[in-house]
N, C-alpha and C positions, 0 to 999 in steps of 0.2 A: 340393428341388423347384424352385426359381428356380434354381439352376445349371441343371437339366435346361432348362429352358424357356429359358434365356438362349444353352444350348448350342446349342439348338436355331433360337432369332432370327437367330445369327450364321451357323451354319451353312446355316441354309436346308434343314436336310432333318430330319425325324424320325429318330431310331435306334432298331434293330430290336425293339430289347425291350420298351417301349412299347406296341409295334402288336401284339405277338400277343397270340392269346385261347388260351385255354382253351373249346374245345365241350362241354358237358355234357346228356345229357340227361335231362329233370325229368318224370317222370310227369303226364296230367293227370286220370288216372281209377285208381281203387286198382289195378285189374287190366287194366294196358295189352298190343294182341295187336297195333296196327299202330301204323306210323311216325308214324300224326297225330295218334295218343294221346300224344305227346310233347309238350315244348316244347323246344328246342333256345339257349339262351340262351349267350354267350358271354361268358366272366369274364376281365375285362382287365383291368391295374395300377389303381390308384389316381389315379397319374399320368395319366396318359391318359383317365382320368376326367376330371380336376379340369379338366385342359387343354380338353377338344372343349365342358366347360359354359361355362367361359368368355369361348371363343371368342364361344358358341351366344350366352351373354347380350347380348356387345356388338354382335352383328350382328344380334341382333330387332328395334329398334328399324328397321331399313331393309330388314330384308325382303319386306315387299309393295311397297316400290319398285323392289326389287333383281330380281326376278323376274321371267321372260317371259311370256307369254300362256298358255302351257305347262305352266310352273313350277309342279309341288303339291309342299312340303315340309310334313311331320309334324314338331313339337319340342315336345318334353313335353304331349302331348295336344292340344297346339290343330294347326290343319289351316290355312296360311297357301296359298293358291291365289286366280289371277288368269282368269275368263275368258278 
């Protein structure tokens, strides 16, 4: 994992295999007839997990400074937005 991410520091670009998901779709009623009776979740590496939390931790702390007037970002449940 620390090669991947180090490969990734030096290089300056993510590689591809990382980035894709898997779309699956997860019933959300026994006997689903349309599209919105779905849930559509997508299942990505491990990797690419552990990496965007990381990232996500170290940059909460400055989030509601970092933001525009504009800015509503969602991260693990809480809802960080600036009038």
């Amino acid at each position: 994992m620390l090669e991947i991410v180090n490969q990734m520091y030096i290089e300056g670009k993510i590689t591809d295999k990382p980035t894709h998901g898997l779309i699956v779709c997860i019933p959300k009623k026994p006997k689903p007839t349309r599209p919105e009776d779905y849930r559509p979740p997508t299942l990505l590496s491990v990797d690419i997990k552990l990496l965007t939390r990381v990232i996500a931790n170290r940059l909460s702390p400055w989030l509601t400074t970092l933001l525009t007037r504009i800015s509503i970002v969602e991260y693990t449940g809480t809802q960080f937005s600036r009038p």
